[in-house]
C-alpha positions in Angstrom: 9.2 -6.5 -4.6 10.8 -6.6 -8.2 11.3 -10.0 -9.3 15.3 -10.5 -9.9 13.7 -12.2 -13.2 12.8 -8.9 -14.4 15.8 -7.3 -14.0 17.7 -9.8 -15.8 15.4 -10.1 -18.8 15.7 -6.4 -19.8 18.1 -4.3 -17.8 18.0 -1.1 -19.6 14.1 -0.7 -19.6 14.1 -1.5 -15.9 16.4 1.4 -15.7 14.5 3.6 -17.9 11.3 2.9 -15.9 12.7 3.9 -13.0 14.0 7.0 -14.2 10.7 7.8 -14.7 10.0 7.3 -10.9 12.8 9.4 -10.3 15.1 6.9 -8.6 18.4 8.0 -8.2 19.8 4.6 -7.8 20.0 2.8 -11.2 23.3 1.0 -10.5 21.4 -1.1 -8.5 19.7 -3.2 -11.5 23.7 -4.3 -12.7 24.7 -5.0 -9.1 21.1 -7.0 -8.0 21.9 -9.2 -11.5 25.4 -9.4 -10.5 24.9 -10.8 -6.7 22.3 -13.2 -8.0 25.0 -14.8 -10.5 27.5 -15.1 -7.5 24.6 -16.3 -5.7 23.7 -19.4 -8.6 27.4 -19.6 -8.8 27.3 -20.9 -5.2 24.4 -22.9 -5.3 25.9 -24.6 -8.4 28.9 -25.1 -6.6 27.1 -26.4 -3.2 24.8 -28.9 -5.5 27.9 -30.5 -7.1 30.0 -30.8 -3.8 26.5 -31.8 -2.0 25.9 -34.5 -4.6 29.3 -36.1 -4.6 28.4 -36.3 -0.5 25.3 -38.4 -1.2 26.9 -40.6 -3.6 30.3 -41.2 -1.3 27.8 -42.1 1.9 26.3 -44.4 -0.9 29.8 -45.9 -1.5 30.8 -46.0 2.2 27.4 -48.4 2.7 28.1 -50.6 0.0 32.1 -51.3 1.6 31.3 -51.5 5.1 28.7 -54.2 3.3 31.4 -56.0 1.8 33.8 -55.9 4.7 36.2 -53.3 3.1 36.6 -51.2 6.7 40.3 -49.5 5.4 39.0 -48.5 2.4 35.4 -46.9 3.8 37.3 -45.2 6.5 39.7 -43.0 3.9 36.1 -42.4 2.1 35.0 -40.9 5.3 38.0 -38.7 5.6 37.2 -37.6 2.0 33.2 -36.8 3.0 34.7 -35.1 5.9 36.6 -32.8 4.1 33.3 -32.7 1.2 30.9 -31.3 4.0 33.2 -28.6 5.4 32.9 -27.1 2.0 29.3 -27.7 2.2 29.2 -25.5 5.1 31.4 -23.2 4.2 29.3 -22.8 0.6 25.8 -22.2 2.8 27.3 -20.4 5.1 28.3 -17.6 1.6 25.1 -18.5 0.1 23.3 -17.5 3.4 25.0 -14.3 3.1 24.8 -13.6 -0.2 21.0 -14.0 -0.5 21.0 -11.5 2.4 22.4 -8.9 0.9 20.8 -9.6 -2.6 17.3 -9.3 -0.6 18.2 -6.1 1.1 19.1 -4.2 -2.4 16.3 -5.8 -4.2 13.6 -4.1 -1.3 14.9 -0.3 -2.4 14.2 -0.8 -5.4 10.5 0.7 -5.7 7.7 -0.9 -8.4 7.8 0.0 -12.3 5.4 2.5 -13.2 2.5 1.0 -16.1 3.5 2.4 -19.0 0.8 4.7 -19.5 2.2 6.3 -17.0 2.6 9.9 -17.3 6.5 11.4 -17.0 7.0 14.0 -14.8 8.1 15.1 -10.8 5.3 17.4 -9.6 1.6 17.1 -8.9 1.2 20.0 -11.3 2.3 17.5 -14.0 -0.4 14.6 -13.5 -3.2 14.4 -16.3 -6.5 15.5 -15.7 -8.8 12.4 -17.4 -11.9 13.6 -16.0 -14.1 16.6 -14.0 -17.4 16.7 -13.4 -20.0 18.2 -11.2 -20.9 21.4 -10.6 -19.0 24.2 -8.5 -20.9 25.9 -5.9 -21.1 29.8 -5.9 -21.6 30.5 -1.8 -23.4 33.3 -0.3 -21.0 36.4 0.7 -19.6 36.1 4.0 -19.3 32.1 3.4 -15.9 30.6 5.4 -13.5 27.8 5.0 -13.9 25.2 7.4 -11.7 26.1 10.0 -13.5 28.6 10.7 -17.3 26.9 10.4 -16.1 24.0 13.1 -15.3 26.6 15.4 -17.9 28.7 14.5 -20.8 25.4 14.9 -18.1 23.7 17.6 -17.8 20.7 15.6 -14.3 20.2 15.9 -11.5 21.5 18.5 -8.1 21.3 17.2 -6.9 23.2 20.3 -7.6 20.6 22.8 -7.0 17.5 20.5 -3.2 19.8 20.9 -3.2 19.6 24.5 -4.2 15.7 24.7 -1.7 15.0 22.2 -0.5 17.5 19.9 -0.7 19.6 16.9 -3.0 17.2 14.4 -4.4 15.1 16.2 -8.1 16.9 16.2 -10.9 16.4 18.9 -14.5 15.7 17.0 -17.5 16.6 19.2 -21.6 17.2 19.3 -22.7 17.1 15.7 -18.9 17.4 14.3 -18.5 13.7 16.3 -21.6 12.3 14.5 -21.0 13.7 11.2 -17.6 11.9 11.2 -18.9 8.6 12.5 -22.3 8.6 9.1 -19.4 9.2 6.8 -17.7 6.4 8.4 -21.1 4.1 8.8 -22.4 5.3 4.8 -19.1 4.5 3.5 -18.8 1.0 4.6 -22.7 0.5 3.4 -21.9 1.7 0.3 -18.7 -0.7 -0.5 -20.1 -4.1 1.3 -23.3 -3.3 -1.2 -20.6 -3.6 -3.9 -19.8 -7.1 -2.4 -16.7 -6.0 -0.3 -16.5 -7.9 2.8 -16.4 -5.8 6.0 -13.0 -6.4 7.9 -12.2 -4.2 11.5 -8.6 -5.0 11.5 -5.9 -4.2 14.6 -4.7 -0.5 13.9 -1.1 -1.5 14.7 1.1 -3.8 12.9 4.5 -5.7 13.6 7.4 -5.7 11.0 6.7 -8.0 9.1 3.4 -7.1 8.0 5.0 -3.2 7.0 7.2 -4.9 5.0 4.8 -6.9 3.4 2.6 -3.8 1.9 5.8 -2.1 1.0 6.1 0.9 4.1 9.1 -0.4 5.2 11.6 0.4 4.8 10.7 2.9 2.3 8.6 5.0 4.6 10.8 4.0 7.9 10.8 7.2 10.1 7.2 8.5 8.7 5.0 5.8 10.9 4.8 6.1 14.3 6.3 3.7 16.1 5.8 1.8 19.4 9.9 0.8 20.2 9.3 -1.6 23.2 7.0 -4.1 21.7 8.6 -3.0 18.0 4.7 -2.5 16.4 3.9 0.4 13.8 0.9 2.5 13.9 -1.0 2.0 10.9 -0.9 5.0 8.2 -3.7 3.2 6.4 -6.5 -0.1 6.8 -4.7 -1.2 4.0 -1.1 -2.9 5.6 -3.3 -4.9 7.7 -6.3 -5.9 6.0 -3.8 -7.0 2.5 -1.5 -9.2 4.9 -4.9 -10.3 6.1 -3.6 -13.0 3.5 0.7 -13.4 4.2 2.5 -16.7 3.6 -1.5 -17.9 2.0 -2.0 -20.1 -1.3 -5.7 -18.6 -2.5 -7.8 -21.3 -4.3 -8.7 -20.1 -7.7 -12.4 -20.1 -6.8 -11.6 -17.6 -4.1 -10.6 -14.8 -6.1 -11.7 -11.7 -6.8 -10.5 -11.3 -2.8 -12.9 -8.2 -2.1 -12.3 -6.4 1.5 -13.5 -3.3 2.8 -12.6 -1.7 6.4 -12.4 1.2 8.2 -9.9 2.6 10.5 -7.6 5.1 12.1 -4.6 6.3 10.3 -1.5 7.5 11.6 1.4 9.5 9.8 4.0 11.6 11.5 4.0 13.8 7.9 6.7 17.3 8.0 3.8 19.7 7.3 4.4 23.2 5.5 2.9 25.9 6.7 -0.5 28.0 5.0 -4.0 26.9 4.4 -2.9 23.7 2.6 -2.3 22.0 5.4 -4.5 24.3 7.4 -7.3 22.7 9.8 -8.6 19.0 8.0 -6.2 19.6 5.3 -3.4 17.9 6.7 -3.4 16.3 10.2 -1.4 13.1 11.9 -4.6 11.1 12.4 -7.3 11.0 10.8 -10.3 7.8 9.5 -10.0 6.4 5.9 -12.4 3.8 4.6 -10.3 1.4 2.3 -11.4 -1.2 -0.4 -8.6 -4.1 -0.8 -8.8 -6.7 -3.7 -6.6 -9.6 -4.8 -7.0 -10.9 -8.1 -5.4 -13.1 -11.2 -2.9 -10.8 -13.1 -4.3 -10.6 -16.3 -7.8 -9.3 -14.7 -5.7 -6.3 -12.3 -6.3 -3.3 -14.7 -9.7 -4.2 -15.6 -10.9 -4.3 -12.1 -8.6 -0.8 -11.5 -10.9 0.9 -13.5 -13.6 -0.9 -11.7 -12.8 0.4 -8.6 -12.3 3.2 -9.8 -15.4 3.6 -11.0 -16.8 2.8 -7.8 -15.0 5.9 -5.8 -16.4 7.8 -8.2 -20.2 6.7 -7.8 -19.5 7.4 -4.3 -18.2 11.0 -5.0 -21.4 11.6 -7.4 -24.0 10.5 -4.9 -22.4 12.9 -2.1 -22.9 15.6 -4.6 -19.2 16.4 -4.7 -17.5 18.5 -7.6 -14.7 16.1 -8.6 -11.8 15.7 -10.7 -9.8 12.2 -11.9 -5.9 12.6 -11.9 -3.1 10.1 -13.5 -0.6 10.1 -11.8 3.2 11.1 -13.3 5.7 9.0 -12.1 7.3 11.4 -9.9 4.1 11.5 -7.8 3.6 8.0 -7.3 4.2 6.0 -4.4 6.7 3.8 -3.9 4.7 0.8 -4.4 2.4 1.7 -7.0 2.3 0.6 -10.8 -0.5 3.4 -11.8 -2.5 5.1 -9.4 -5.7 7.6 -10.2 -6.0 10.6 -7.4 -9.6 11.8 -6.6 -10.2 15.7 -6.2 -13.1 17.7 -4.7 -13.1 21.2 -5.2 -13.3 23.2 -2.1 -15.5 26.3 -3.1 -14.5 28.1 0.5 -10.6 27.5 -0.3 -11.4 27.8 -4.1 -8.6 24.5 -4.7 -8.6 21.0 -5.1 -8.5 18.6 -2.6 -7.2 14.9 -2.9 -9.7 12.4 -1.2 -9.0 9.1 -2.5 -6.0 7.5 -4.6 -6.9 4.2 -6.2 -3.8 2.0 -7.1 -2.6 -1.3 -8.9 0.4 -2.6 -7.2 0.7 -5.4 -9.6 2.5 -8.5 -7.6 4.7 -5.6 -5.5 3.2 -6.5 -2.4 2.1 -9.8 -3.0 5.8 -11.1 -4.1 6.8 -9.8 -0.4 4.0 -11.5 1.6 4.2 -14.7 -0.6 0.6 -14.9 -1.4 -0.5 -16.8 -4.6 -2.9 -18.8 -5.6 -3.6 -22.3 -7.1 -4.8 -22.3 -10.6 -7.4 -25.3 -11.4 -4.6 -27.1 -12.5 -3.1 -27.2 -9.1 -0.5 -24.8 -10.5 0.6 -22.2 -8.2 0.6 -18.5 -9.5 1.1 -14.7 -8.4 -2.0 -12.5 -7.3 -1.8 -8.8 -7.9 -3.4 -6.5 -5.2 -5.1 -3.6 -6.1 -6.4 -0.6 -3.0 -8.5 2.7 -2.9 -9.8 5.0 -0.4 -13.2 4.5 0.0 -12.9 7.4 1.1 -10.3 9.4 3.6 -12.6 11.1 5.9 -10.7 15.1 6.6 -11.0 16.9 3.3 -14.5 14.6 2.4 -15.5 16.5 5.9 -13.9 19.7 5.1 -15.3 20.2 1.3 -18.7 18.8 2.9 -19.4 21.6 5.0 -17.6 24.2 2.8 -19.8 23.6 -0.4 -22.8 23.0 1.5 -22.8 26.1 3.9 -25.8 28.9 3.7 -25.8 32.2 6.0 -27.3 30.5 9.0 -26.2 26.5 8.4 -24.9 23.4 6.7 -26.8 21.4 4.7 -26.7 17.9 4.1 -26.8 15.6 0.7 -29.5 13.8 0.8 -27.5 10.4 0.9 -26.7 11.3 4.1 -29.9 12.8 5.3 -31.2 9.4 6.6 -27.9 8.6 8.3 -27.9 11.7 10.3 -31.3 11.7 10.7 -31.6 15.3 9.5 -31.7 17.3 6.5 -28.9 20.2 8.0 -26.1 19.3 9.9 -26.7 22.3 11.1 
């Protein structure tokens, strides 16, 4: 959440850097400042009314001390008449607070500014590729068709369990998923990322605090009677690990790994881009988390970043590094870099992993800070990647690494599996 601070200090580039996010809101910047001067005109107003209480029950002491009953009891009437206004001034301020927290919570986070301007995904900035395409032997398929040609996955009775996306691993296809999972995690804890298996659904409060409510209200599943969410990524659980906590200085870097589910009711299109593991309503995702002081955030962006990207080379994976434009950002995000794998079946790109900084977004709404060695109490930023999302790792896995009679495995994963072929 936007500090009203920010706002104040420089209106106009607020507004400017949310026009690069494409909000369509801008008013909102004059009328947040506005409500927080009515707001510190009440609280002024409460504090001098509030003060001439204190020092008036002061008064009425020091009479009733000195035997002066007639003239304490018309003080009293004058208190009296002081404290409904007292009340009436909380009651306003109550309110006005209220509303001023529910505009400031649109407004999304300001994009870094080397930010890239534009709407689409075809307007992000390529900073990096590397690897090597495959060429495939003739007759090679996309992997739709090689899990129903090996039976690794079954799409068709994950439907009738639940319902279109929600896919049924099984044999080898079950396995496969679970080494990705199991290398993953080995791969970030090695990095000094401590392993976390959080709950996979989450009550209000802690959606709020990672910035899915309300902004993606509607997209998360959600279980009515006992008002919890679904989790659309190890991330809303695993960064409200630390809500409503003061870090100790020592603490930080706060480095957390974890694996999970994810759930997201997405409005899919139709056509092989959301075709078999391209797109589906659950699906696993390794996640690295960190917390850190703000003026170390960007350096340890590109750290993590760095580290998605070792993971990427030693799977053998084709890959590209994308900057994000503002119109392709999350809601939350101050800059975010998208990994791509190349699918060689589908001859695209496929996003695996978006790395973000969030700056103190998320950390302003779950009150977490930290305590400087000063004893001075200051803001965190909190910083998240996948580590990686498992359906499109899977899918340009057994695409690139497909020969007429099998699938073969990268040799980091050869030992996992306990096999040189998945296949």
């Amino acid at each position: 959440m936007l500090q009203v601070q920010v706002l104040r200090n420089n209106p106009e580039l607020v507004k400017a850097k949310l026009a690069i996010k494409h909000f369509k809101q801008p008013e909102l910047v004059d009328e947040i400042v506005a409500l927080d001067d009515e707001r510190k005109r009440i609280q002024t107003e409460y504090d001098t009314i509030q003060s001439k209480v204190n020092a008036a029950s002061k008064e009425i002491g020091k009479l009733m001390g000195q035997g002066k009953k007639e003239e304490a009891e018309l003080m009293k009437a004058e208190v009296a008449s002081y404290k409904s206004q007292v009340t009436l001034l909380n009651e306003q301020m109550i309110a006005s607070e209220a509303v001023l927290h529910d505009k400031l919570i649109v407004l999304p986070n300001l994009p870094a500014d080397i930010v890239p301007i534009g709407k689409t995904p075809e307007e992000n900035l390529n900073v990096k590729q590397s690897g090597t395409i495959p060429v495939l032997h003739e007759g090679a398929l996309p992997h739709w068709d090689l899990i129903k040609k090996y039976d690794l996955v079954d799409f068709e009775t994950g439907a009738k369990i639940t319902g279109s996306g929600f896919p049924l691993y099984k044999g080898k296809g079950a396995k496969f998923q679970r080494v990705l999972a199991q290398y993953f995690l080995d791969f970030n804890t090695a990095a000094g990322y401590t392993e976390y298996l959080p709950p996979f659904m989450v009550n209000k409060d802690s959606a709020y605090g990672t910035g899915q409510l309300p902004d993606k209200d509607g997209q998360m599943y959600h279980a009515t009677e006992d008002d919890f969410y679904l989790i659309p990524t190890a991330e809303v659980p695993v960064t409200n690990i630390f809500r409503d906590v003061i870090l100790k200085e020592e603490e930080l870097p706060v480095k957390m790994t974890a694996y999970s589910p994810c759930f997201r009711r997405e409005a899919g299109s139709f056509g092989k881009e959301v075709r078999g593991l391209n797109r589906v309503h659950q699906f696993e995702k390794v996640e690295i988390i960190q917390l850190v002081e703000p003026e170390k955030s960007y350096e340890v962006l590109d750290q993590m970043v760095a580290h998605v990207e070792a993971l990427l080379q030693s799977l053998e994976l084709p890959y590209r590094i994308l900057r994000l434009c503002g119109g392709d950002m999350s809601f939350t995000s101050a800059l975010t870099y998208d990994f791509e794998v190349f699918s060689a079946a589908q001859e695209r790109w496929l996003e695996v992993s978006s790395v973000s900084n969030f700056e103190g977004f998320q950390t302003n709404r779950m009150k977490c800070r930290y305590k400087d060695s000063t004893n001075k109490t200051k803001p965190v930023h909190s910083l998240n990647g996948s580590s990686l999302a498992l359906p499109r790792i899977y899918a340009s896995l057994i695409e690139n690494n497909q020969y007429d009679g099998g699938i073969k495995l990268p040799k980091v994963l050869q030992s996992y599996f306990g096999s040189e072929n998945l296949i």
